[in-house]
C-alpha positions as CSV (number, residue, x, y, z in Angstrom):
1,X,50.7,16.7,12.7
2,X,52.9,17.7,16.1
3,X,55.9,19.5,16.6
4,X,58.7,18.4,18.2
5,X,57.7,19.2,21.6
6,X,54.4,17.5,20.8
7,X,51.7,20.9,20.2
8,X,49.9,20.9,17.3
9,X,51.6,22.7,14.4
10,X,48.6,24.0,13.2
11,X,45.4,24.4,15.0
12,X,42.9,21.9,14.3
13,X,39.5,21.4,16.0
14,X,39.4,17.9,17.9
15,X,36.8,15.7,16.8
16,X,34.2,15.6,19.2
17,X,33.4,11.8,18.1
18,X,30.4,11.7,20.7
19,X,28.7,14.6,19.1
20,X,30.1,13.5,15.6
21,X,27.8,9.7,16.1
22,X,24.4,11.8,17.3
23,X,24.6,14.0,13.9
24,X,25.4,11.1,11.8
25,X,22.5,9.1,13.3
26,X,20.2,12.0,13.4
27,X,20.8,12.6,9.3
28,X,20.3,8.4,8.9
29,X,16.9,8.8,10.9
30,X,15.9,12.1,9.1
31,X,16.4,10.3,6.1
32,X,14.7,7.2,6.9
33,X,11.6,9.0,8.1
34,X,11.5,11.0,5.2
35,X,11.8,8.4,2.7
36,X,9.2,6.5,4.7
37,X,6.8,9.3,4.3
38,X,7.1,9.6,0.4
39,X,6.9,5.8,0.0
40,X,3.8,5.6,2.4
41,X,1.7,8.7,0.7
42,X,2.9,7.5,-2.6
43,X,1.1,4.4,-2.4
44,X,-2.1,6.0,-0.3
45,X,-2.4,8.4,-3.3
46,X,-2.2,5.5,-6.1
47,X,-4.6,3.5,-4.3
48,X,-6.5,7.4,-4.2
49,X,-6.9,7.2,-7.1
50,X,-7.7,4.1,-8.0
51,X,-11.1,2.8,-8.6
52,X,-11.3,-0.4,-6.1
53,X,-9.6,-0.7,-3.0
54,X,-6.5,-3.1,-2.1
55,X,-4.4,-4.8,-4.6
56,X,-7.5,-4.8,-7.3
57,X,-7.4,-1.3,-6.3
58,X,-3.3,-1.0,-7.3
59,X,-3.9,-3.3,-10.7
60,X,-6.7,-1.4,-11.8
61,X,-4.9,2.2,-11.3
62,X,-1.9,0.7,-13.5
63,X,-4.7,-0.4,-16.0
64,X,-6.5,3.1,-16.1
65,X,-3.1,4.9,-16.4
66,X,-3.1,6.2,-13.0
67,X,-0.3,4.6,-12.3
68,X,1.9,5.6,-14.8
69,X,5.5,6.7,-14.6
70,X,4.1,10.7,-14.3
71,X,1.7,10.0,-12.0
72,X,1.9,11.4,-8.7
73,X,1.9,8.4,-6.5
74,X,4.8,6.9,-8.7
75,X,6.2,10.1,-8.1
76,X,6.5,10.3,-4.7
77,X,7.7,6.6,-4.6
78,X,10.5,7.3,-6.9
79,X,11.5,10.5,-4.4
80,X,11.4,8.0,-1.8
81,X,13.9,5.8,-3.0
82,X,16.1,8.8,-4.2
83,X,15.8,10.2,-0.4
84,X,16.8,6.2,1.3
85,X,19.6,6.3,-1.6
86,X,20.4,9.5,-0.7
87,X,21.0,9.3,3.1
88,X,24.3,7.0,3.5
89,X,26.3,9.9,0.5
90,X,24.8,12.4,2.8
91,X,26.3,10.5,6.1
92,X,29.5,10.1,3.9
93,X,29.4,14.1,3.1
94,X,28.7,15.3,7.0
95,X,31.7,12.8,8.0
96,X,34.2,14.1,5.1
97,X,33.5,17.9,6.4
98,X,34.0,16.9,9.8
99,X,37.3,14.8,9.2
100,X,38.3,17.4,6.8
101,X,37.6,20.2,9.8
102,X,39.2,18.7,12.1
103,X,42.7,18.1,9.8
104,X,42.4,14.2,10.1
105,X,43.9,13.5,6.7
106,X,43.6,9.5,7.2
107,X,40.1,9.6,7.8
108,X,39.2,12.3,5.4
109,X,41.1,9.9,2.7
110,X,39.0,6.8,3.8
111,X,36.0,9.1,3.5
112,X,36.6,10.4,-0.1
113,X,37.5,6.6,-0.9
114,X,34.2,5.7,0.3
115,X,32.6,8.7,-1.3
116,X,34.7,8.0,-4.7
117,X,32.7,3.8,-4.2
118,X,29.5,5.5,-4.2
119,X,29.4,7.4,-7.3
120,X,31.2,5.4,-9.4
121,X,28.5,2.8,-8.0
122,X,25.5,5.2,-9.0
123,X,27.0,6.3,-12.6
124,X,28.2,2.2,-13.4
125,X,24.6,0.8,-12.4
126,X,23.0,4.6,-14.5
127,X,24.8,3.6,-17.0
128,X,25.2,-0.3,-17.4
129,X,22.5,-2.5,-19.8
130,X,19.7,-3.9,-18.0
131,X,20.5,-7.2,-19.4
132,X,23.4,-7.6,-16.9
């Protein structure tokens, strides 16, 4: 928004869109990392703990119970995924604030838009039958 002789009629902070892409990709490769992690000591500890080695090793665990939907490893899996799933809201969130800082209405409203996609994605797919 700008006056008639073109200053700002309220003060804003510019968008430093430079600085704005490094935090964005440093929150997509924190996330990334950290689900790798989970995923990869989720499956060292179920194959841990199970009796043979390999993929005999992973069948085995999922006879004995190891493997269950409690059990650590699965555990750690699941966190995982909930950390990769996680990463593009938070990406969405760090972008919102910024647009939002900075008084960029448009983009803030693309932002929540997006935002508004991604949880109606996540509570349609919580809450649909898996037969569909």
């Amino acid at each position: 928004m700008s006056t008639v002789a073109g200053e700002p009629s309220s003060p804003t902070r510019a968008i430093d869109l430079a600085q704005l892409s490094e935090r964005l990709g440093r929150l997509l490769a924190a996330g990334v990392l950290a689900s790798a992690f989970l995923l990869a000591v989720g499956v060292v500890v179920i194959v841990v703990l199970a009796p043979g080695t390999g993929m005999d090793g992973l069948l085995s665990a999922r006879s004995r119970g190891s493997w269950g939907p409690a059990s650590p490893g699965v555990l750690l899996i699941a966190s995982g995924i909930v950390v990769l799933v996680a990463t593009p809201v938070a990406r969405v969130l760090l972008a919102a604030r910024a647009f939002a800082t900075a008084g960029e209405d448009d983009y803030l409203g693309l932002v929540l838009a997006v935002l508004l996609i991604l949880t109606l994605s996540v509570v349609v797919g919580y809450w649909l039958p898996p037969s569909l």
